[in-house]
TORPA-748069 format. One record per residue: chain; x, y, z of N, C-alpha, C in turn. Coordinates in steps of 0.1 Angstrom, whole numbers, plus 2048, in hexadecimal, padded with zeros to 3 digits. Example, Ala and Ser with C-alpha at 12.3 -4.5 7.8 and 13.67 -1.06 7.14 Angstrom:
<torvexs>
<torvex cadena="A" n_xx="884" n_yy="7C7" n_zz="84E" ca_xx="87B" ca_yy="7D3" ca_zz="84E" c_xx="884" c_yy="7DF" c_zz="84E"/>
<torvex cadena="A" n_xx="880" n_yy="7EA" n_zz="847" ca_xx="889" ca_yy="7F5" ca_zz="847" c_xx="881" c_yy="800" c_zz="84F"/>
</torvexs>
This chain:
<torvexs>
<torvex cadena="A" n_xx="4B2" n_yy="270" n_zz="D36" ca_xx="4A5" ca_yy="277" ca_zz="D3A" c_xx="49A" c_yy="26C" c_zz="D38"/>
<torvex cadena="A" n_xx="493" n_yy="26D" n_zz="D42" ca_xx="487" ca_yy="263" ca_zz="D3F" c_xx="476" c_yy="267" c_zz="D36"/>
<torvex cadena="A" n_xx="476" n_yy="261" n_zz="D31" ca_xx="46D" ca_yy="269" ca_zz="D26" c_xx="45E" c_yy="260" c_zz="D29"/>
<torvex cadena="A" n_xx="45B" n_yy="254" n_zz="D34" ca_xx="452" ca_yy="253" ca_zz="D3A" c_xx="44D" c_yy="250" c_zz="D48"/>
<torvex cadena="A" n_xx="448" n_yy="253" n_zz="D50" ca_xx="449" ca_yy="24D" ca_zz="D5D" c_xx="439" c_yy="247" c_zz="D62"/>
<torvex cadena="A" n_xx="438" n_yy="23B" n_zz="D64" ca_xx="42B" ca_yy="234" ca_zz="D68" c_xx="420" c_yy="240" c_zz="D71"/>
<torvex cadena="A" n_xx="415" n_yy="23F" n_zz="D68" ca_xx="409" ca_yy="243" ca_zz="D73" c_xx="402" c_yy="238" c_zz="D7C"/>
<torvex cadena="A" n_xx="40D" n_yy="239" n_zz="D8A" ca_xx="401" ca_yy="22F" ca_zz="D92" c_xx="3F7" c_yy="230" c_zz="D97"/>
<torvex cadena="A" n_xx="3F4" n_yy="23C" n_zz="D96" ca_xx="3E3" ca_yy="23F" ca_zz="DA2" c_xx="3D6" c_yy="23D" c_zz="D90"/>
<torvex cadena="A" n_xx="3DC" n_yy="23D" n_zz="D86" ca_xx="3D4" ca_yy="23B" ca_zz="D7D" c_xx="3D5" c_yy="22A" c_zz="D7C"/>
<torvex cadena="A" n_xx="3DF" n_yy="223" n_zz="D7D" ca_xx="3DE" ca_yy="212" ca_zz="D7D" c_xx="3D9" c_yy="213" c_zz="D84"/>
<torvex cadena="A" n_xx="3DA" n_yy="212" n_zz="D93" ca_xx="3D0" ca_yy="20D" ca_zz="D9C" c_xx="3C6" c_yy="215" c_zz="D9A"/>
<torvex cadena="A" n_xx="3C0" n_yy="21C" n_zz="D96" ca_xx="3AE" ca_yy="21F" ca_zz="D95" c_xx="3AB" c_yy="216" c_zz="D8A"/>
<torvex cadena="A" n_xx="3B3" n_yy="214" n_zz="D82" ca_xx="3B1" ca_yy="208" ca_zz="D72" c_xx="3B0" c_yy="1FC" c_zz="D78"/>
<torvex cadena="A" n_xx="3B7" n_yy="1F8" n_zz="D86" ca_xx="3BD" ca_yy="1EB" ca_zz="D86" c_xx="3C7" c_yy="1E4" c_zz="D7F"/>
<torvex cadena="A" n_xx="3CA" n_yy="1EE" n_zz="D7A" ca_xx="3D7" ca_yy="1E9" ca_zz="D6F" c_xx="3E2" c_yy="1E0" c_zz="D78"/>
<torvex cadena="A" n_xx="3E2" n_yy="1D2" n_zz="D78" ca_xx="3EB" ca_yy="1CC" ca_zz="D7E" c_xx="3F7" c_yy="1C8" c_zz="D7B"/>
<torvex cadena="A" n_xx="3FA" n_yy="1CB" n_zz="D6C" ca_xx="406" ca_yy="1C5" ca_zz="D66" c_xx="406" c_yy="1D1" c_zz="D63"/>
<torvex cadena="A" n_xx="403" n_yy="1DE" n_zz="D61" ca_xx="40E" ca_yy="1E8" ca_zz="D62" c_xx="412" c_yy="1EF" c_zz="D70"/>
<torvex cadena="A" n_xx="40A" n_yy="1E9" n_zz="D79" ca_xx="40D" ca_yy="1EC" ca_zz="D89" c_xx="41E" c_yy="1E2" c_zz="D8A"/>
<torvex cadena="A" n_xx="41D" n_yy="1D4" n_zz="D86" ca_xx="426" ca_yy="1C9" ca_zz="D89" c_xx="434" c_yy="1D1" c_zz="D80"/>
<torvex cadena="A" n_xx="42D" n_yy="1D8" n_zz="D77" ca_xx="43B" ca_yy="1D9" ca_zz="D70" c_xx="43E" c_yy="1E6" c_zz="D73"/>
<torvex cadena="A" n_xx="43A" n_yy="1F0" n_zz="D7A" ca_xx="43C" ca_yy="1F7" ca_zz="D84" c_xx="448" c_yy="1FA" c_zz="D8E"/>
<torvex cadena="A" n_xx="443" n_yy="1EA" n_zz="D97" ca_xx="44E" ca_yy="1E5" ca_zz="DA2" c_xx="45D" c_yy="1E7" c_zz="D9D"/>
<torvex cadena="A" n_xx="45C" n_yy="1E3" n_zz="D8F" ca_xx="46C" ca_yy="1E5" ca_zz="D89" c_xx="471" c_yy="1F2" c_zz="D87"/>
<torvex cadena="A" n_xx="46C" n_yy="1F9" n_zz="D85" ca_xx="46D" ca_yy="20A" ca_zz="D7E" c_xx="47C" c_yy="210" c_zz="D87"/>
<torvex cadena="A" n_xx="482" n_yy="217" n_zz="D81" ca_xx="48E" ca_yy="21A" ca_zz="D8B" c_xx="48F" c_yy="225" c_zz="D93"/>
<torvex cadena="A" n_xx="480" n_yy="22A" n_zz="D92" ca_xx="47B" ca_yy="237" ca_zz="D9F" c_xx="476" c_yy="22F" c_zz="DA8"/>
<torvex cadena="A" n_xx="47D" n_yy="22E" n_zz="DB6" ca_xx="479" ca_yy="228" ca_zz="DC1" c_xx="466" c_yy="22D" c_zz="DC7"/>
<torvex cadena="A" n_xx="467" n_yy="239" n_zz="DC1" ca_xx="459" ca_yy="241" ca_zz="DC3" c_xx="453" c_yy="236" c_zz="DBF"/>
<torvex cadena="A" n_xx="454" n_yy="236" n_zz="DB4" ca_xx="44B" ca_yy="22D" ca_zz="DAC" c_xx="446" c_yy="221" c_zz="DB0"/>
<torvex cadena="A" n_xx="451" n_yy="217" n_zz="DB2" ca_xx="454" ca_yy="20A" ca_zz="DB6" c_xx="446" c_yy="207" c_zz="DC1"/>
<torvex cadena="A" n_xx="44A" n_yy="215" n_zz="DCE" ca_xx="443" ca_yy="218" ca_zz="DD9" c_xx="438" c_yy="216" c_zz="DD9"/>
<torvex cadena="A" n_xx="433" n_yy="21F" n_zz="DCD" ca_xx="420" ca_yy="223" ca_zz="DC9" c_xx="41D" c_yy="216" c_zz="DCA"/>
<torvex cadena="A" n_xx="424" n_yy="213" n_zz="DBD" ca_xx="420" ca_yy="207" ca_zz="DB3" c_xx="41D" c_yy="1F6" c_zz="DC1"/>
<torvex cadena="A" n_xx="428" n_yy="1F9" n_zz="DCD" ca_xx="420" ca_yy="1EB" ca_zz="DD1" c_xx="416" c_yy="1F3" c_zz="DD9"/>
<torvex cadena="A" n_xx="417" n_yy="1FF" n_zz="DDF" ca_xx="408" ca_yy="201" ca_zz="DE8" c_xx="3FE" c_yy="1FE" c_zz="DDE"/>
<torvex cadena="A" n_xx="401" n_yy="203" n_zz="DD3" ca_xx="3F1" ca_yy="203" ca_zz="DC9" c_xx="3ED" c_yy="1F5" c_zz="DC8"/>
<torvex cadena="A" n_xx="3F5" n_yy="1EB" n_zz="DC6" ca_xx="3F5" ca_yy="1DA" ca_zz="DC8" c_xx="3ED" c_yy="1D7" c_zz="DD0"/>
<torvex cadena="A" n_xx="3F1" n_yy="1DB" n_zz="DDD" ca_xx="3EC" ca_yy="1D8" ca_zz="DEB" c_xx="3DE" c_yy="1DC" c_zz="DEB"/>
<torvex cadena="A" n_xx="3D6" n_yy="1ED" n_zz="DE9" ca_xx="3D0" ca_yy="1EC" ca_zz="DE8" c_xx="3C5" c_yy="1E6" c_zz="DE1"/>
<torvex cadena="A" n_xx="3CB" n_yy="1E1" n_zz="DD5" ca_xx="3C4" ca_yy="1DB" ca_zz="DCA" c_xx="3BC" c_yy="1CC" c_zz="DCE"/>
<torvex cadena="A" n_xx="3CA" n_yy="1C8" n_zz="DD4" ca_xx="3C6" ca_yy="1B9" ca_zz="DDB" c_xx="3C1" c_yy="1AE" c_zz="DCF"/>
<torvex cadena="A" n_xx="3CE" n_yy="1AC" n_zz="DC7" ca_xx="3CA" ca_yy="1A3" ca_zz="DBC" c_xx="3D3" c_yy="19E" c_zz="DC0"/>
<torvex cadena="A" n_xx="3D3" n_yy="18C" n_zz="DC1" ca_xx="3DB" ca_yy="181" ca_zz="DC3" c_xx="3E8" c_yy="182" c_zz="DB9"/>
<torvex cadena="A" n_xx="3E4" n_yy="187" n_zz="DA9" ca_xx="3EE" ca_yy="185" ca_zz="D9F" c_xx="3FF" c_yy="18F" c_zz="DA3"/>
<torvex cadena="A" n_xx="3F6" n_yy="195" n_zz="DAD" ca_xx="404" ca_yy="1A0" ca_zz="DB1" c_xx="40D" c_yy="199" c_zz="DBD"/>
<torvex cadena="A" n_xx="40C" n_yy="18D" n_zz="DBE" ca_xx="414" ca_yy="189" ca_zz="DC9" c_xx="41F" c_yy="188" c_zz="DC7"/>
<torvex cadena="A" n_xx="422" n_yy="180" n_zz="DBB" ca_xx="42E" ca_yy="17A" ca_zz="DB8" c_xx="439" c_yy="189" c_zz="DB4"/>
<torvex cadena="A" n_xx="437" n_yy="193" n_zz="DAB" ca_xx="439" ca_yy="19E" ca_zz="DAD" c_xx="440" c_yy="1A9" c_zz="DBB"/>
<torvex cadena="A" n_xx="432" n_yy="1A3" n_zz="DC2" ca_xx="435" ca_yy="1A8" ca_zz="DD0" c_xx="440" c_yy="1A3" c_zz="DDA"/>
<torvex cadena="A" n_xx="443" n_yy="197" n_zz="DD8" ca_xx="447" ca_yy="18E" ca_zz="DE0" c_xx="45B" c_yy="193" c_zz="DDA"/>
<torvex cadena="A" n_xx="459" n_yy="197" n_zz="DCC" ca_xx="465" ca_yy="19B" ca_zz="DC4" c_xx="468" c_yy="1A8" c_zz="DCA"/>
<torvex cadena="A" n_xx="45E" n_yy="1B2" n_zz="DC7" ca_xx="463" ca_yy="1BB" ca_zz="DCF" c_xx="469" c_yy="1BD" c_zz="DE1"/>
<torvex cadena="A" n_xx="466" n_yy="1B1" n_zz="DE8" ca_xx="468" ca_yy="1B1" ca_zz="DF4" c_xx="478" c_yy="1B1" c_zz="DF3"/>
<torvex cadena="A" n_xx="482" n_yy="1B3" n_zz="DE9" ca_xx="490" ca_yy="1AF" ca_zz="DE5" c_xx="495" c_yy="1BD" c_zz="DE2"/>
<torvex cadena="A" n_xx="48C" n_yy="1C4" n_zz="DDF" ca_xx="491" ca_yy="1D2" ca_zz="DDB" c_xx="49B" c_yy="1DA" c_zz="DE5"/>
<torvex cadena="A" n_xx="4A5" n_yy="1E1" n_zz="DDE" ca_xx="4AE" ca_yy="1E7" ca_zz="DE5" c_xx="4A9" c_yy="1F4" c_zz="DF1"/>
<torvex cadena="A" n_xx="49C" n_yy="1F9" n_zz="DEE" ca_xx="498" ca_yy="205" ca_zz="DF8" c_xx="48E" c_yy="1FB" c_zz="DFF"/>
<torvex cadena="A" n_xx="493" n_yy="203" n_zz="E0E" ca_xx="48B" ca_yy="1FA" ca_zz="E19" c_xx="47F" c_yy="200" c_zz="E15"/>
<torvex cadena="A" n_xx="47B" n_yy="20B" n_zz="E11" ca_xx="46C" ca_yy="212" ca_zz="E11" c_xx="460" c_yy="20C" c_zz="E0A"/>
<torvex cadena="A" n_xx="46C" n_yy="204" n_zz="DFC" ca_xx="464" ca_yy="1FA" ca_zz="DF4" c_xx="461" c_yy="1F1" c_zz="DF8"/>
<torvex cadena="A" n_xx="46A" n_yy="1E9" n_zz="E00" ca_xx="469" ca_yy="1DA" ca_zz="E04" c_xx="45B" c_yy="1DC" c_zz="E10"/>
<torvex cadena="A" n_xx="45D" n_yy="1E8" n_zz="E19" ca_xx="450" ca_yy="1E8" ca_zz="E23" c_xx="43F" c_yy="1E7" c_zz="E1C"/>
<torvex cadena="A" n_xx="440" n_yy="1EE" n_zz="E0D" ca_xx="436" ca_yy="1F3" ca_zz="E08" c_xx="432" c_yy="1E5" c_zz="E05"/>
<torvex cadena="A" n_xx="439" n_yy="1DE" n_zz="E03" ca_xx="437" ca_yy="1D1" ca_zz="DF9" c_xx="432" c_yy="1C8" c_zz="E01"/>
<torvex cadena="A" n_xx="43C" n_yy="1C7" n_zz="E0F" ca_xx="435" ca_yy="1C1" ca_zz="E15" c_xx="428" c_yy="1BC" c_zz="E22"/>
<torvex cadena="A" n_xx="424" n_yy="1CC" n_zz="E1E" ca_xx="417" ca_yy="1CF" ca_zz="E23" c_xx="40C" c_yy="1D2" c_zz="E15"/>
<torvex cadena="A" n_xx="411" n_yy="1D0" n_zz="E0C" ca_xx="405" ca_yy="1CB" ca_zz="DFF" c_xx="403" c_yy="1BE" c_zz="E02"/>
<torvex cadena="A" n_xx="40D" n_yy="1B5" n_zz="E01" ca_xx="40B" ca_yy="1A7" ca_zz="E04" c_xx="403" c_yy="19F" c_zz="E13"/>
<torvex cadena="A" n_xx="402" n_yy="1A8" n_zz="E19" ca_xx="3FB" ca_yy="1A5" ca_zz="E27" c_xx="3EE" c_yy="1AD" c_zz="E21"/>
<torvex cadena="A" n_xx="3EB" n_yy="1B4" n_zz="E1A" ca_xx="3D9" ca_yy="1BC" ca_zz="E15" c_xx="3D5" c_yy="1AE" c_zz="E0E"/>
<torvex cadena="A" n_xx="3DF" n_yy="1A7" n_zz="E06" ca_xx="3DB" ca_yy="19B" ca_zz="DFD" c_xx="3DA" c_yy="193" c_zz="E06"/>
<torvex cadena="A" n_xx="3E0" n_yy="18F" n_zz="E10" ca_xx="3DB" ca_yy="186" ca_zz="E1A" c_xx="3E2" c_yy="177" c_zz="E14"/>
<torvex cadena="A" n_xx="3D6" n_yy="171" n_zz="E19" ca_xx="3D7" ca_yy="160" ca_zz="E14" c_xx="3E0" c_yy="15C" c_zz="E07"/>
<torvex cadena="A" n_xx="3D8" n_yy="162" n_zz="DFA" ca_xx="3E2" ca_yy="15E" ca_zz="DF0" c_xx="3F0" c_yy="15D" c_zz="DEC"/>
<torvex cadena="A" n_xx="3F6" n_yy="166" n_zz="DF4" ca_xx="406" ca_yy="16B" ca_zz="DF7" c_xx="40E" c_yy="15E" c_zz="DFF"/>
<torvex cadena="A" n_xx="407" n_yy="159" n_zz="E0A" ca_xx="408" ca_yy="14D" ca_zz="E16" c_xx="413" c_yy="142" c_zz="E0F"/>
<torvex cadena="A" n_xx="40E" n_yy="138" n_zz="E00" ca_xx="418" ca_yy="12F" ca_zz="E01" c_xx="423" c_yy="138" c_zz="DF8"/>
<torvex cadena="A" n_xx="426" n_yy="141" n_zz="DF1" ca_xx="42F" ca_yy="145" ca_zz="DE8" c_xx="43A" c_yy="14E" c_zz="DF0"/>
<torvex cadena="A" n_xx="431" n_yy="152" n_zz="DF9" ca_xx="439" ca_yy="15C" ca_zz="E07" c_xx="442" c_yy="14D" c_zz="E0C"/>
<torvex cadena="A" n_xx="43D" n_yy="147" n_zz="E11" ca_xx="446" ca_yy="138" ca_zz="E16" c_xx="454" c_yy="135" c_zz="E14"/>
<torvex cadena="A" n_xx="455" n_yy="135" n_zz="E04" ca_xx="462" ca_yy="132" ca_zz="DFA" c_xx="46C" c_yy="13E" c_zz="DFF"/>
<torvex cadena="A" n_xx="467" n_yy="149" n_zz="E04" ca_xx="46A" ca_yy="156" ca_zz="E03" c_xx="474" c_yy="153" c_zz="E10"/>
<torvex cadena="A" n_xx="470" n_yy="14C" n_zz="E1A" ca_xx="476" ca_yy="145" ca_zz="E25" c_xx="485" c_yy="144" c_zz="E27"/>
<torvex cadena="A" n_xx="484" n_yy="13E" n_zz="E1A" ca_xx="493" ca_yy="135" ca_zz="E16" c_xx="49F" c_yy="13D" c_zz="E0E"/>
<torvex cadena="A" n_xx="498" n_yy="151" n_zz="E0C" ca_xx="49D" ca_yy="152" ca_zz="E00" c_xx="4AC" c_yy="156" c_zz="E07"/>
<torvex cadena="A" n_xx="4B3" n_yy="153" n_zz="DFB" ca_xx="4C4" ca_yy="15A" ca_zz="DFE" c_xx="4CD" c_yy="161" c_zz="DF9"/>
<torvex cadena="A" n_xx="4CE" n_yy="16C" n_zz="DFF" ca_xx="4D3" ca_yy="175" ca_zz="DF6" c_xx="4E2" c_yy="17D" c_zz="DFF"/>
<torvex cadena="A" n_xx="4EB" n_yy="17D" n_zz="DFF" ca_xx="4F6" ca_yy="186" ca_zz="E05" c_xx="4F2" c_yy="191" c_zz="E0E"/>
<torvex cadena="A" n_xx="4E9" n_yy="19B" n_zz="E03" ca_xx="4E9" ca_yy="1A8" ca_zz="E0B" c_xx="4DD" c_yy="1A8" c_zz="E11"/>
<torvex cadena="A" n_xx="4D3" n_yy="1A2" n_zz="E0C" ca_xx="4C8" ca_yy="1A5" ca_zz="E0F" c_xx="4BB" c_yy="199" c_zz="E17"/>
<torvex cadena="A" n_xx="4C6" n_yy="18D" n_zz="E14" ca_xx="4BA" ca_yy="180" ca_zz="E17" c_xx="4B4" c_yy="180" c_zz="E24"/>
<torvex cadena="A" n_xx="4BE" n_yy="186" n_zz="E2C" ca_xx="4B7" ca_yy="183" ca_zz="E3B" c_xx="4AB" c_yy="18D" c_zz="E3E"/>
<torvex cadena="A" n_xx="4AC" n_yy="199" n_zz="E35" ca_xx="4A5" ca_yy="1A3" ca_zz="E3A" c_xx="492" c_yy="19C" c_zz="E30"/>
<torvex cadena="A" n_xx="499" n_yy="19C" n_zz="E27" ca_xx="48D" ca_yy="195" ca_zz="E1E" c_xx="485" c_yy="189" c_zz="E24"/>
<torvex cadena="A" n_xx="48F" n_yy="17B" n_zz="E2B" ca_xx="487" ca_yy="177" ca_zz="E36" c_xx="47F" c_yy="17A" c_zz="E3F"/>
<torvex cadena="A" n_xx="487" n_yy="185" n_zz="E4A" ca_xx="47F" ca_yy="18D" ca_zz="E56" c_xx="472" c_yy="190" c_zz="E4C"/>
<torvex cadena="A" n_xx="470" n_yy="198" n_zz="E40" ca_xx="464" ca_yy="19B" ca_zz="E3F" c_xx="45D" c_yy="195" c_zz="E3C"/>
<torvex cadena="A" n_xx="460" n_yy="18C" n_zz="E33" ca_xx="454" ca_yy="181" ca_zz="E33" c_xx="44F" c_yy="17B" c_zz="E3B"/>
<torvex cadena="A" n_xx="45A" n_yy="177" n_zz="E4A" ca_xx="456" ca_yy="174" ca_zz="E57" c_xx="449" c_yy="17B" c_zz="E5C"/>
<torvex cadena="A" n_xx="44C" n_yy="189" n_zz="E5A" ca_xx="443" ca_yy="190" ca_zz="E60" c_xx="435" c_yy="194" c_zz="E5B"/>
<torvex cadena="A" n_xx="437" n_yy="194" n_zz="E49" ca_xx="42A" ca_yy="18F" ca_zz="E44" c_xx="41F" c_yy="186" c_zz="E43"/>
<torvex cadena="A" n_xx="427" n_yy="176" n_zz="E49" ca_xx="423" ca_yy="16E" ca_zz="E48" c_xx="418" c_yy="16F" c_zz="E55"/>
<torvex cadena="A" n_xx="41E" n_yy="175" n_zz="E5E" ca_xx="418" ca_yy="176" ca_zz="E6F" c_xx="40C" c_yy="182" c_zz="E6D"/>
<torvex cadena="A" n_xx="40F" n_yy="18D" n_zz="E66" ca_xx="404" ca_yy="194" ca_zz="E64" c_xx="3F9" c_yy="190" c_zz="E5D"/>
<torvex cadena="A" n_xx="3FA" n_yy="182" n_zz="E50" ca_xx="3EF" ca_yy="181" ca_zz="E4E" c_xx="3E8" c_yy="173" c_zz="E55"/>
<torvex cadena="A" n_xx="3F0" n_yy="170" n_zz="E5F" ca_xx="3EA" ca_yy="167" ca_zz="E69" c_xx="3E1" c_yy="15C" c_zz="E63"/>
<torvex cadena="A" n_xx="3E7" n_yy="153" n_zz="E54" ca_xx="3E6" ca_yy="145" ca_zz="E53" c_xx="3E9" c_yy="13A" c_zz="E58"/>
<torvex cadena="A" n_xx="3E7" n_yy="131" n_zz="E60" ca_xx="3E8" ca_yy="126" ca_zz="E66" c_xx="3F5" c_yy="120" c_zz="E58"/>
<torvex cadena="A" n_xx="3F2" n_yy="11E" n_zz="E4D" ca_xx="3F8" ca_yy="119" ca_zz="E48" c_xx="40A" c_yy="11C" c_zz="E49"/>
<torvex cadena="A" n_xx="40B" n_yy="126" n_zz="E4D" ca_xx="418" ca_yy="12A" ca_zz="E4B" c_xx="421" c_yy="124" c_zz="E5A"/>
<torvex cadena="A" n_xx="41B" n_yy="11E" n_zz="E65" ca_xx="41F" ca_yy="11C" ca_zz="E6E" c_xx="428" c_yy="112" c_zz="E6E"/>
<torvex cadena="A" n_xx="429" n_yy="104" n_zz="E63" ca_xx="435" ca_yy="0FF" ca_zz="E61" c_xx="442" c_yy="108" c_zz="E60"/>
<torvex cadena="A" n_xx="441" n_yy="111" n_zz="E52" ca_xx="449" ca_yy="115" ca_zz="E4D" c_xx="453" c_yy="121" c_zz="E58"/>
<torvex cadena="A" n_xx="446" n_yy="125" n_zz="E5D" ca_xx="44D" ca_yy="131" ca_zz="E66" c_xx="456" c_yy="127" c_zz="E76"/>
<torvex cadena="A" n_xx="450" n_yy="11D" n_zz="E76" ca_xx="455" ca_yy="116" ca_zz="E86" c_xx="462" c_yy="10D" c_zz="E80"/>
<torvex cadena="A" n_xx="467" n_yy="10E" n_zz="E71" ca_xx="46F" ca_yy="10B" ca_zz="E6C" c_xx="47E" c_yy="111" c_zz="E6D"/>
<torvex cadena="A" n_xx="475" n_yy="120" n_zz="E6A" ca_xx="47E" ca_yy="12D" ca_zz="E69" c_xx="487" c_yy="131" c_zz="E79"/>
<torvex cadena="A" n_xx="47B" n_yy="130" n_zz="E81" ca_xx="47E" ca_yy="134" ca_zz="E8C" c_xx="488" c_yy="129" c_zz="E95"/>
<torvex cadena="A" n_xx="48C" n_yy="11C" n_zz="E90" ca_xx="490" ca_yy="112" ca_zz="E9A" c_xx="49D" c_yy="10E" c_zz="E92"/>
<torvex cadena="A" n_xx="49F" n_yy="119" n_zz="E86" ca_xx="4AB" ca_yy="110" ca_zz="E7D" c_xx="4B9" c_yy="11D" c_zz="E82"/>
<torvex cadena="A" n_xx="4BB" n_yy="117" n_zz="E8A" ca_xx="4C8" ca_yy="11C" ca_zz="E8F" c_xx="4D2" c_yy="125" c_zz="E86"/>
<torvex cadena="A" n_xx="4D2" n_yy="11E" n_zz="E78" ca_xx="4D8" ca_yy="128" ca_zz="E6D" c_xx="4DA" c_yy="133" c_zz="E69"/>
<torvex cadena="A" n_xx="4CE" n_yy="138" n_zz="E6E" ca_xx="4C9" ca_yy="140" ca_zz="E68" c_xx="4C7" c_yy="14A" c_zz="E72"/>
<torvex cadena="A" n_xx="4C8" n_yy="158" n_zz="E6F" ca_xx="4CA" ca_yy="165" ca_zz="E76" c_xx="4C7" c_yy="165" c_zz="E7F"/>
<torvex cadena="A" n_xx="4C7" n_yy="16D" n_zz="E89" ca_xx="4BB" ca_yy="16E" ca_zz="E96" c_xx="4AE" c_yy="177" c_zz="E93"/>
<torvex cadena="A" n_xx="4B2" n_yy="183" n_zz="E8E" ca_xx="4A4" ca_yy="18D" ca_zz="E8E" c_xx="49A" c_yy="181" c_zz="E82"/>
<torvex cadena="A" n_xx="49D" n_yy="17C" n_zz="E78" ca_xx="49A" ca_yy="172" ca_zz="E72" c_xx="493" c_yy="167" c_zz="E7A"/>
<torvex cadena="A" n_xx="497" n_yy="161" n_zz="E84" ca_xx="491" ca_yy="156" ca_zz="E8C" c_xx="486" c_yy="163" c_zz="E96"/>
<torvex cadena="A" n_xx="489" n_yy="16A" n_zz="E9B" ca_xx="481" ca_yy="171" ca_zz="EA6" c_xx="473" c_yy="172" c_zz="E9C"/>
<torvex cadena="A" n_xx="473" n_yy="178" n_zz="E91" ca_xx="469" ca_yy="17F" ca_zz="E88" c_xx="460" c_yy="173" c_zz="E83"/>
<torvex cadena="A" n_xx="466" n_yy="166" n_zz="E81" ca_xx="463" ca_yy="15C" ca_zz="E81" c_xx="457" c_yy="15A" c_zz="E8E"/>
<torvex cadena="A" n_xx="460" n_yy="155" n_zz="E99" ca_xx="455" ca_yy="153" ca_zz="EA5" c_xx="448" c_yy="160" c_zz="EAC"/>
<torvex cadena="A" n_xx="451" n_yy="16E" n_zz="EA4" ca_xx="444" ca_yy="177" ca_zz="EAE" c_xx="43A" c_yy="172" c_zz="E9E"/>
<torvex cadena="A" n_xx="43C" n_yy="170" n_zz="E93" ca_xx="430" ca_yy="16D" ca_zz="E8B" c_xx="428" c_yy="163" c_zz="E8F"/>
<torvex cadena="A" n_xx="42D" n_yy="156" n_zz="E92" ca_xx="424" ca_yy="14D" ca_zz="E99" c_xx="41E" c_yy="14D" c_zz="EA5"/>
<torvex cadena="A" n_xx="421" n_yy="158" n_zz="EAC" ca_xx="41C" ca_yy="15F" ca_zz="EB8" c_xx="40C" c_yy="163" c_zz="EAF"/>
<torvex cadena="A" n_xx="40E" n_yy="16D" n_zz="EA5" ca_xx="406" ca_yy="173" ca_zz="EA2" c_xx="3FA" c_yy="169" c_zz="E9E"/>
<torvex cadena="A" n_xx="403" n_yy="15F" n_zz="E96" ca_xx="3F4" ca_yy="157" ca_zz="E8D" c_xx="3F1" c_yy="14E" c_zz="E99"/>
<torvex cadena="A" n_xx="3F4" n_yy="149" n_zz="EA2" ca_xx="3EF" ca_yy="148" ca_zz="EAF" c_xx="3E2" c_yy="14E" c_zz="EB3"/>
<torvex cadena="A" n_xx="3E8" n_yy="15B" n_zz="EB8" ca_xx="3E0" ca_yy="168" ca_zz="EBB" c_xx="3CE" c_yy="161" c_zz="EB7"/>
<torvex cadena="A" n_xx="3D2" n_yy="167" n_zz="EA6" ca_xx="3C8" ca_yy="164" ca_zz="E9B" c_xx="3BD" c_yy="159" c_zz="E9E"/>
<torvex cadena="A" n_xx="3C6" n_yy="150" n_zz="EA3" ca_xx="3BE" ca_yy="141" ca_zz="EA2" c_xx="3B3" c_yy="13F" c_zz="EAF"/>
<torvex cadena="A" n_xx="3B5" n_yy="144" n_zz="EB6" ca_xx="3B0" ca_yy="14A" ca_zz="EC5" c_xx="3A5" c_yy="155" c_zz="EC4"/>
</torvexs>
C-alpha cells in the first residue's frame, strides 16, 4: 500500500523542481506524466537532464510528455538532447533517438544541425530514426527563413 503520493499541481505552483525531478521516478506513470508537463510548463533549464532521462521511460505517454517539456525549455535542452543521439539501448534506443530527433527540429536550433545531418546520413542506424532526423532539419531550416 502506498502511504504517499507526490502533489504535482502544488510543486509546480511552488516551482518545486527537485521534487517535480524526483517525481519523473515515482512508479505511478500518472505521476511521472504530471510531473514532466509541470517541468515543461515551469521552463527551468535544471529539469533537462531529468527530462532527457525520462525520454527512456517505459510508457509512451511519458516519454511524449517529456518530450514536449523539453521543446517549452527550448535552447537549453539543444547540447545534452545531442548525446541523446547516440543513446543505445535494446528496447528502446531507437525510439528514444526518433524523439530527440524530433525535439531537436521543434526547437529549431541551428546548432543541432551537425548532429542531426549526422543522424540522418549514418546508414546504421534505423530508418524512422534517419527520416526524423532530416524532417527536423527541414524544420530548423524552415526557422532560419
Amino acid at each position: 500500500m502506498r502511504l504517499f503520493k507526490p502533489d504535482v499541481e502544488k510543486m509546480e505552483k511552488n516551482k518545486d523542481i527537485n521534487g517535480l525531478t524526483k517525481a519523473l521516478k515515482d512508479q505511478d506513470e500518472h505521476v511521472r506524466w504530471k510531473a514532466a508537463g509541470a517541468l515543461g510548463n515551469i521552463g527551468d533549464a535544471r529539469a533537462v537532464e531529468p527530462l532527457i532521462e525520462t525520454l527512456k521511460d517505459s510508457v509512451h505517454d511519458v516519454r511524449h510528455v517529456a518530450a514536449e517539456a523539453l521543446v517549452k525549455i527550448g535552447k537549453p535542452a539543444v547540447e545534452p538532447l545531442s548525446k541523446t543521439l547516440k543513446y543505445e539501448d535494446r528496447v528502446r534506443g531507437s525510439e528514444v533517438r526518433r524523439i530527440t530527433a524530433m525535439v531537436l527540429g521543434k526547437i529549431g536550433d541551428a546548432r543541432a544541425v551537425e548532429w542531426l545531418t549526422s543522424t540522418a546520413n549514418d546508414l546504421k542506424e534505423e530508418p524512422i530514426v534517419r527520416w526524423e532526423a532530416k524532417e527536423a532539419l527541414k524544420k530548423i531550416k524552415e526557422k532560419k527563413n
